[in-house]
mmCIF file of the N, C-alpha and C atoms, coordinates in Angstrom:
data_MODEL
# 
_entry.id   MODEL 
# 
loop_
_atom_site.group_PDB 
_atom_site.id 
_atom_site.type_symbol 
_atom_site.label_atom_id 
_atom_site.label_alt_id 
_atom_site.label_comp_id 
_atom_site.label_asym_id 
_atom_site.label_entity_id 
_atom_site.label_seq_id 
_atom_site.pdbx_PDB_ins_code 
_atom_site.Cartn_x 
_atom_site.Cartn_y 
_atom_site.Cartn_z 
_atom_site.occupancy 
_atom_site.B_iso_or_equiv 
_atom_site.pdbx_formal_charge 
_atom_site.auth_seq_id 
_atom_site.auth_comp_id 
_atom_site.auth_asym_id 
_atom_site.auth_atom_id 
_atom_site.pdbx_PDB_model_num 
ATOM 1   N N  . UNK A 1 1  ? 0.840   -1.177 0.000  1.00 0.00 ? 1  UNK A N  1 
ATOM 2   C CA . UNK A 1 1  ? 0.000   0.000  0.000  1.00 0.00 ? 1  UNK A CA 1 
ATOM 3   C C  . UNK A 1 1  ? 0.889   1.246  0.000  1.00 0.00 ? 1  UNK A C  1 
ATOM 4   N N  . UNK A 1 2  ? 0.675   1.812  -1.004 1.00 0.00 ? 2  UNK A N  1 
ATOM 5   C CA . UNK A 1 2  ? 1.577   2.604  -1.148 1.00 0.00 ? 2  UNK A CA 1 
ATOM 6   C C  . UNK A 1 2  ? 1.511   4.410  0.090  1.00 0.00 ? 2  UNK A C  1 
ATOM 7   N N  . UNK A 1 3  ? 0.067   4.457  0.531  1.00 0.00 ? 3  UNK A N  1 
ATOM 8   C CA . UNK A 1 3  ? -0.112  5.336  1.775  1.00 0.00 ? 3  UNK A CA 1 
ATOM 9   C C  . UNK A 1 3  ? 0.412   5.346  2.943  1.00 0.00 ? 3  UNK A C  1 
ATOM 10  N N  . UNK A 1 4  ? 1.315   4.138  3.083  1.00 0.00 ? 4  UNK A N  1 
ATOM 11  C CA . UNK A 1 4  ? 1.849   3.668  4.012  1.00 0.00 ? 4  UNK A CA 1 
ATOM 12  C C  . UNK A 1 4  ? 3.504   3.874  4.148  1.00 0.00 ? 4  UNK A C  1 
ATOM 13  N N  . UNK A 1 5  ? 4.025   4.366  3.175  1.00 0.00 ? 5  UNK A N  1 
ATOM 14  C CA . UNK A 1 5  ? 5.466   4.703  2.957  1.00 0.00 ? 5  UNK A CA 1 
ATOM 15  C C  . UNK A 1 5  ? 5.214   6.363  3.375  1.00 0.00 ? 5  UNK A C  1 
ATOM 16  N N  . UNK A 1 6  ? 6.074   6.990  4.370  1.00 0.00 ? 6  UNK A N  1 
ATOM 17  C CA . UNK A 1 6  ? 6.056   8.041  4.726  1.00 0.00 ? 6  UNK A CA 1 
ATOM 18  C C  . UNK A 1 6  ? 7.375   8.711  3.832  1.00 0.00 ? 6  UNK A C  1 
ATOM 19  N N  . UNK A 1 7  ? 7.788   8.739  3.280  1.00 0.00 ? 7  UNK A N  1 
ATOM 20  C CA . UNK A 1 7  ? 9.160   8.946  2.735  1.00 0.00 ? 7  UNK A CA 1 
ATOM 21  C C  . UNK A 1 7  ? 8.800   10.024 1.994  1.00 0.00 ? 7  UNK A C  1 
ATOM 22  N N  . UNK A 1 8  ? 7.648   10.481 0.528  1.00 0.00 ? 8  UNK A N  1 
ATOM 23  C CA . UNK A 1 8  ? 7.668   11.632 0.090  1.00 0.00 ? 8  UNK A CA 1 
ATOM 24  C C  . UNK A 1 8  ? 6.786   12.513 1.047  1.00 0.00 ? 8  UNK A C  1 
ATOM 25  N N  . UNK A 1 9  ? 5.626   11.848 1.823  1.00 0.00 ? 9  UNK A N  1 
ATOM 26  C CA . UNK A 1 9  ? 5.011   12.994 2.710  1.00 0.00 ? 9  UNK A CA 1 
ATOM 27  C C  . UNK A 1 9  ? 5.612   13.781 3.448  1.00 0.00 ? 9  UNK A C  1 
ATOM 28  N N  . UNK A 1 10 ? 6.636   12.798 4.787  1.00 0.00 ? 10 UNK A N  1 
ATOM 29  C CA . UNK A 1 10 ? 7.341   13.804 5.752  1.00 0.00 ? 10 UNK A CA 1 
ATOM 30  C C  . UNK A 1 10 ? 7.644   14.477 4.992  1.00 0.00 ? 10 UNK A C  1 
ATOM 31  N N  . UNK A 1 11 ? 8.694   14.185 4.050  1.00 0.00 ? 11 UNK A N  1 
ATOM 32  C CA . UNK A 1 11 ? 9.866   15.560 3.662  1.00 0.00 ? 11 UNK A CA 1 
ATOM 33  C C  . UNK A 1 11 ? 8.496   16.716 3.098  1.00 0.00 ? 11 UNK A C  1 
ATOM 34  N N  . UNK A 1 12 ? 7.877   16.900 2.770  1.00 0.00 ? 12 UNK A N  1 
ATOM 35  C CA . UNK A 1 12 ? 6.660   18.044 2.254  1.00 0.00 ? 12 UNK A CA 1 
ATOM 36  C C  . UNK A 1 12 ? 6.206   18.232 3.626  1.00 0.00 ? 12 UNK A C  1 
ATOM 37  N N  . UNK A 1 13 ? 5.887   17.455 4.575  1.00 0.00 ? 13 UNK A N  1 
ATOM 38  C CA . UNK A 1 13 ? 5.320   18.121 5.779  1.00 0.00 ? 13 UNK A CA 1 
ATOM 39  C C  . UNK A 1 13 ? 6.394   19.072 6.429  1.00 0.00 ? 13 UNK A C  1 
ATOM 40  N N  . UNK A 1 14 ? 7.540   17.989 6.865  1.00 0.00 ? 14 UNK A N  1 
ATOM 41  C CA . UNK A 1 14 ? 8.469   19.029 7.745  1.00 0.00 ? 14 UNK A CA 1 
ATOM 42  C C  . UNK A 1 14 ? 8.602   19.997 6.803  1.00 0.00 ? 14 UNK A C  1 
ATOM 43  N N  . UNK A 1 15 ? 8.920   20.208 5.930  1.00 0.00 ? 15 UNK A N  1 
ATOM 44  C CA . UNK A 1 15 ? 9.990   21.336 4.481  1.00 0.00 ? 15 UNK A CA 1 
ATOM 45  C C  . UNK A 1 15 ? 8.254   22.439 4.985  1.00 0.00 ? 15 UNK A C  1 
ATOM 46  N N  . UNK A 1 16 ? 7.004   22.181 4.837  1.00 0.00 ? 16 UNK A N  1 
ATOM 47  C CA . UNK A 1 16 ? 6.281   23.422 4.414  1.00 0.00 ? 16 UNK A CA 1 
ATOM 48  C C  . UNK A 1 16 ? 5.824   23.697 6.528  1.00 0.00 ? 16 UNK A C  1 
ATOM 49  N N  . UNK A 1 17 ? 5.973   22.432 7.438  1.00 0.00 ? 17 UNK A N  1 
ATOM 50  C CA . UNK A 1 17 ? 6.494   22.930 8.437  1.00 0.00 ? 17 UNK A CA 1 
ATOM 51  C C  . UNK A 1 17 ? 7.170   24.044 9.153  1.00 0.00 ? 17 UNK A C  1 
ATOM 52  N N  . UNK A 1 18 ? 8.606   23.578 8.415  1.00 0.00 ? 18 UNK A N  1 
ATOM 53  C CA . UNK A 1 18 ? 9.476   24.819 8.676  1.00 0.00 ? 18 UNK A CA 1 
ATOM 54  C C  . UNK A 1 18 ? 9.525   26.397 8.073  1.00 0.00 ? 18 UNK A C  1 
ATOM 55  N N  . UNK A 1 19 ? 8.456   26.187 6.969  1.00 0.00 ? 19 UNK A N  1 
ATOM 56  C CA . UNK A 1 19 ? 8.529   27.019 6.557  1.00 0.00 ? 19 UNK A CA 1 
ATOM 57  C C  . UNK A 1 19 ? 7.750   27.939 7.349  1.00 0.00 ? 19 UNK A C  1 
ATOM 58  N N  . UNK A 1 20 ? 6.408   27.418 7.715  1.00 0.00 ? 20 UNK A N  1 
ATOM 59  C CA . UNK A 1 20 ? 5.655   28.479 8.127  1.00 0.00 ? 20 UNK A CA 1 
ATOM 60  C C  . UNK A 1 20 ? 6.096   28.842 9.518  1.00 0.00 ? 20 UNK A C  1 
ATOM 61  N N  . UNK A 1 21 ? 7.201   28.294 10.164 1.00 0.00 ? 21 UNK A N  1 
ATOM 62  C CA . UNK A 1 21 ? 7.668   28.273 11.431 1.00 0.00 ? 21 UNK A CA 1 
ATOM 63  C C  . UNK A 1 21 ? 8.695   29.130 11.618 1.00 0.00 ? 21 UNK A C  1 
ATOM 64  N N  . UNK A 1 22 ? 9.469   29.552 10.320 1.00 0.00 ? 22 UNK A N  1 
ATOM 65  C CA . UNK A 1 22 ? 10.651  29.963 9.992  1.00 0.00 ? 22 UNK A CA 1 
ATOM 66  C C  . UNK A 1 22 ? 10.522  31.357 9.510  1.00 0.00 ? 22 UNK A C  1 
ATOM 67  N N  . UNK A 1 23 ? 9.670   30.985 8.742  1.00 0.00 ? 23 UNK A N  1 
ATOM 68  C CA . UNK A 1 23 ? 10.094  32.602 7.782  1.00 0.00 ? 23 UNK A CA 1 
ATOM 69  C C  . UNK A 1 23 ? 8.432   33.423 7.755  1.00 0.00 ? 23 UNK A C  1 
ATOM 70  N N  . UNK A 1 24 ? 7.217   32.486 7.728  1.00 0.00 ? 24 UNK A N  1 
ATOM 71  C CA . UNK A 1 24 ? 6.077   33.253 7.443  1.00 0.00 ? 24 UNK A CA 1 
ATOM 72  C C  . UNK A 1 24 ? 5.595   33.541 9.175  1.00 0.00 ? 24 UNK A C  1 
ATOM 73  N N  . UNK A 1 25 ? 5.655   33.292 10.371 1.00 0.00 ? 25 UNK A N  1 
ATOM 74  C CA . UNK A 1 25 ? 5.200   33.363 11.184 1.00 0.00 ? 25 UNK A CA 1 
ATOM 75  C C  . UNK A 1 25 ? 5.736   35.018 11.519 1.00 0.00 ? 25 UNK A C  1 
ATOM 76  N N  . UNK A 1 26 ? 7.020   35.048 11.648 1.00 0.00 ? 26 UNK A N  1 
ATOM 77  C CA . UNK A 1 26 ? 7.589   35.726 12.266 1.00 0.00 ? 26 UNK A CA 1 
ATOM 78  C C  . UNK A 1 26 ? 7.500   37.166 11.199 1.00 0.00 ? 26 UNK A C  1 
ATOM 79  N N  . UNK A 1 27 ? 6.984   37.019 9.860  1.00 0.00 ? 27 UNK A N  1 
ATOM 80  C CA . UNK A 1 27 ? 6.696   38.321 9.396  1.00 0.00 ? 27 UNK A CA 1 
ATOM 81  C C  . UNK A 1 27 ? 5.304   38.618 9.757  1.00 0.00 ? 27 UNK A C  1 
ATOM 82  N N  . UNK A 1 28 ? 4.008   37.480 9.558  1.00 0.00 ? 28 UNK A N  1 
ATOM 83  C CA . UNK A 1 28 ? 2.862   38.097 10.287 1.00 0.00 ? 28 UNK A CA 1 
ATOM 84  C C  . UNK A 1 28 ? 2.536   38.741 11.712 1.00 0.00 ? 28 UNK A C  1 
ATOM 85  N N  . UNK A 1 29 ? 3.785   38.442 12.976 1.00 0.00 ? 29 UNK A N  1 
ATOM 86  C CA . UNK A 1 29 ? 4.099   38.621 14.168 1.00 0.00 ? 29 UNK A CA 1 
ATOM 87  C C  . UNK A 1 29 ? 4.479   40.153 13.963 1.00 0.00 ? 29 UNK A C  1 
ATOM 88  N N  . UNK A 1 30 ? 5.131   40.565 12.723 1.00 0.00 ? 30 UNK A N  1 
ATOM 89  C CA . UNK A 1 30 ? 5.872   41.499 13.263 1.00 0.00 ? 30 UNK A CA 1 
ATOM 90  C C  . UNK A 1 30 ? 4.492   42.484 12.988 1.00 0.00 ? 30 UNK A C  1 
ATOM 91  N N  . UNK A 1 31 ? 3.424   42.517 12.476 1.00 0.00 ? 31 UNK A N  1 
ATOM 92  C CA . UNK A 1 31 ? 2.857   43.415 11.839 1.00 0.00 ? 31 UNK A CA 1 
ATOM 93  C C  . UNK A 1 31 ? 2.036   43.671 13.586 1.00 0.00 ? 31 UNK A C  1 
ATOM 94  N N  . UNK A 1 32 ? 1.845   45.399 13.581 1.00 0.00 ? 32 UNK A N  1 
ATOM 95  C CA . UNK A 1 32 ? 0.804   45.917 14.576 1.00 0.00 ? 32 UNK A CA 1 
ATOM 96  C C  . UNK A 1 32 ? -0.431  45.654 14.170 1.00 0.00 ? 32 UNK A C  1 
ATOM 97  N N  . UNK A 1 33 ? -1.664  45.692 15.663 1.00 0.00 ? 33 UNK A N  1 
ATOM 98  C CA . UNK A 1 33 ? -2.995  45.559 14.988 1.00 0.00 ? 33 UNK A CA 1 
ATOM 99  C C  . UNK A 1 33 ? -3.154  46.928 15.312 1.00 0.00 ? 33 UNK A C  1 
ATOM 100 N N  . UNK A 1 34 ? -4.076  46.920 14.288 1.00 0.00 ? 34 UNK A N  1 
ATOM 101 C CA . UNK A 1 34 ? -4.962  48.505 13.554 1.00 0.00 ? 34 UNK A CA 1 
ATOM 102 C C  . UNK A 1 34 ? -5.517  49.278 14.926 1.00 0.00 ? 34 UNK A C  1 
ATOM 103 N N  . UNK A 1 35 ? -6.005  48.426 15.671 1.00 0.00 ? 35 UNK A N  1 
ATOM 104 C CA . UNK A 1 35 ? -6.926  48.609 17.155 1.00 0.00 ? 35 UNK A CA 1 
ATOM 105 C C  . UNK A 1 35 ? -6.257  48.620 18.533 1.00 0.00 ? 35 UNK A C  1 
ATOM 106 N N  . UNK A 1 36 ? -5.370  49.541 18.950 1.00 0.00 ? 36 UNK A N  1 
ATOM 107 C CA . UNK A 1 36 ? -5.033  49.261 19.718 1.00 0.00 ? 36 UNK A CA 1 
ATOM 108 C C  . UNK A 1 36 ? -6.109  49.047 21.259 1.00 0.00 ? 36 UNK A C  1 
ATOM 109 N N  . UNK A 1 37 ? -5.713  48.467 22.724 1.00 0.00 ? 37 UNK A N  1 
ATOM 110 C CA . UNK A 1 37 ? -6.152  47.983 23.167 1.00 0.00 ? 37 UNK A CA 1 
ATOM 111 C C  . UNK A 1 37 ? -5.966  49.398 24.248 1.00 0.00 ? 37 UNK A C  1 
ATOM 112 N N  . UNK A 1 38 ? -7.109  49.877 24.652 1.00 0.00 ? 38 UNK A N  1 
ATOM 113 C CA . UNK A 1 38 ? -7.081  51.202 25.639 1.00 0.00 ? 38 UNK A CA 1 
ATOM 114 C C  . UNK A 1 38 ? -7.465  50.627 26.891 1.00 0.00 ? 38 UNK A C  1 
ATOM 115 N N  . UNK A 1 39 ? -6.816  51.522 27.832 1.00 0.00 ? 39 UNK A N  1 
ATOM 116 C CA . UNK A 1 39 ? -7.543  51.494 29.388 1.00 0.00 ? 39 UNK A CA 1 
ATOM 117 C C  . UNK A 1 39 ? -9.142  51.772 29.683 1.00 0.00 ? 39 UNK A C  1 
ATOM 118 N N  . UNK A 1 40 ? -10.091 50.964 29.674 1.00 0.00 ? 40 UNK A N  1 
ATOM 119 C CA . UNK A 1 40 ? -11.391 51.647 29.915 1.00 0.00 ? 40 UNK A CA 1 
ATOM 120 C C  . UNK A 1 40 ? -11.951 51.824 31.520 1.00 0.00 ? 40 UNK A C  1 
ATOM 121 N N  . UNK A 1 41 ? -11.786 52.408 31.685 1.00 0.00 ? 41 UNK A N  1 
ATOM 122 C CA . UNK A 1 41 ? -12.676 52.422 32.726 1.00 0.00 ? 41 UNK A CA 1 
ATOM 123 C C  . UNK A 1 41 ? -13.773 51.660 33.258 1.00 0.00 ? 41 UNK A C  1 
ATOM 124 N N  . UNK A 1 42 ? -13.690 50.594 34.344 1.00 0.00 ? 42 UNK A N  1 
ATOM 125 C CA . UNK A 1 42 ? -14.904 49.606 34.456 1.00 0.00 ? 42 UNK A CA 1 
ATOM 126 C C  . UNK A 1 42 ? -16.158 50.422 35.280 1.00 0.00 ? 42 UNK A C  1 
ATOM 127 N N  . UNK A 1 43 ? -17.657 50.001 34.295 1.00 0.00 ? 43 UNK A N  1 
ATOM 128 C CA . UNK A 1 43 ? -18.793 50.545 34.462 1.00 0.00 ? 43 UNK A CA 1 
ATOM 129 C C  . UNK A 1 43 ? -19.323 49.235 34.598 1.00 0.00 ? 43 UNK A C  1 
ATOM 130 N N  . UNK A 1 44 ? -19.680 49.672 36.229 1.00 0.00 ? 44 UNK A N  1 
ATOM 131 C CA . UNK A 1 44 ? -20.787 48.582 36.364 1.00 0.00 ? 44 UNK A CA 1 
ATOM 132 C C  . UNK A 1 44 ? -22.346 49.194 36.389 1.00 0.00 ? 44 UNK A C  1 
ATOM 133 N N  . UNK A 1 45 ? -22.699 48.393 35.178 1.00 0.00 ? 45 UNK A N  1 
ATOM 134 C CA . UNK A 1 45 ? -23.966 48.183 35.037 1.00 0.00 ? 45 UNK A CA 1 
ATOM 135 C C  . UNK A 1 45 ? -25.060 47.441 35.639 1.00 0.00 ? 45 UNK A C  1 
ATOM 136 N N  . UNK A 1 46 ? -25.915 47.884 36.323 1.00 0.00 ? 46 UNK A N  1 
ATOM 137 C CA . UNK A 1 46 ? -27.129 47.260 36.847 1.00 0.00 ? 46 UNK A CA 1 
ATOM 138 C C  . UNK A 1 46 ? -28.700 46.779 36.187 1.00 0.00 ? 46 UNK A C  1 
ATOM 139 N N  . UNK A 1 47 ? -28.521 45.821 36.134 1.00 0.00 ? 47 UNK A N  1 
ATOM 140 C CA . UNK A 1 47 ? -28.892 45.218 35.841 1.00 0.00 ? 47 UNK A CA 1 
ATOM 141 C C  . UNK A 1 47 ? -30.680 45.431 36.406 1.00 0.00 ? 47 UNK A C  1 
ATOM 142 N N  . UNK A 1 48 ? -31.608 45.128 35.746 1.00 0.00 ? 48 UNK A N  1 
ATOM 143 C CA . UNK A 1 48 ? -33.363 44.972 36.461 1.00 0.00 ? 48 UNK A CA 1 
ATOM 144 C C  . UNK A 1 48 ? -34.075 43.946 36.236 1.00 0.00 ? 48 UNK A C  1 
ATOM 145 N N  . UNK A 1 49 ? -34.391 43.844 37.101 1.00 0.00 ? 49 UNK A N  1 
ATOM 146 C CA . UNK A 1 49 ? -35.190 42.141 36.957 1.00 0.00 ? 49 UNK A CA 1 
ATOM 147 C C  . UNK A 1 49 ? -36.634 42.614 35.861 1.00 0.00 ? 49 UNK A C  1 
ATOM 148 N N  . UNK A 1 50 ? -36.064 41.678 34.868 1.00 0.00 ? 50 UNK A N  1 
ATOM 149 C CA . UNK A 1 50 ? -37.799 42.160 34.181 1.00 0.00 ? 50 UNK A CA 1 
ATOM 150 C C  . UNK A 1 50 ? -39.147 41.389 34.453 1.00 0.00 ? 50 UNK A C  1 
ATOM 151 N N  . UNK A 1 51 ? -40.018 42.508 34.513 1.00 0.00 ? 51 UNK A N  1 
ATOM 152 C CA . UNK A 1 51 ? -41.363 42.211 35.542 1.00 0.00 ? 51 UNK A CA 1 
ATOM 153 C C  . UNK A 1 51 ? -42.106 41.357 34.003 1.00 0.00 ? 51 UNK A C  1 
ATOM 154 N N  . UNK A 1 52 ? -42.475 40.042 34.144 1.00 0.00 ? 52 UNK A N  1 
ATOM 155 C CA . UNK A 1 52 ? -43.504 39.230 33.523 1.00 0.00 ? 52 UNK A CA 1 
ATOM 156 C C  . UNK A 1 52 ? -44.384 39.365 33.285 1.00 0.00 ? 52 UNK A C  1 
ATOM 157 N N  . UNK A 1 53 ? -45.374 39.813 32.501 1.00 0.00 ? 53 UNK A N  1 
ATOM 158 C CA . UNK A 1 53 ? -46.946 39.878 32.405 1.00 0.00 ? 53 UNK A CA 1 
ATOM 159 C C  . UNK A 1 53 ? -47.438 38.734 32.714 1.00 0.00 ? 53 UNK A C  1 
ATOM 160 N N  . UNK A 1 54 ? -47.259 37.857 33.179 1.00 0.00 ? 54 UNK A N  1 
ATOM 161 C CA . UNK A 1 54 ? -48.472 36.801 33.277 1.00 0.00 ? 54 UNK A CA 1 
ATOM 162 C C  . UNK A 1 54 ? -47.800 36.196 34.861 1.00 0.00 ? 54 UNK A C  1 
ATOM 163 N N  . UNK A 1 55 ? -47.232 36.647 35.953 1.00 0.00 ? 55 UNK A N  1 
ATOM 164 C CA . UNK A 1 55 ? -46.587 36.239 36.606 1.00 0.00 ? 55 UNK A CA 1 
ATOM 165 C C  . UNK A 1 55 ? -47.413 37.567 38.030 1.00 0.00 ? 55 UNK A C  1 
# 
């Protein structure tokens, strides 16, 4: 059965492995997000029990 010989898969797994481990990770890492993340102020909100019509 020929699915059973790992010999051309690994080398394509590790090889596109390393790749994305190597060279593509670390350029999408470097990029800032658009949104930075601000201090907000915590608002607590209260909450009301809503009254049931048939209750």
């Amino acid at each position: 059965m020929p699915q059973l010989n790992p010999h051309p898969w690994f080398y394509i797994m590790i090889t596109s492995w390393l790749t994305l481990s190597l060279i593509i990770q670390p350029k999408i890492l470097s990029f800032l997000p658009t949104n930075q993340i601000h201090d907000k102020p915590y608002m607590n909100n209260k909450t009301h029990p809503w009254t049931w019509p048939w209750t």
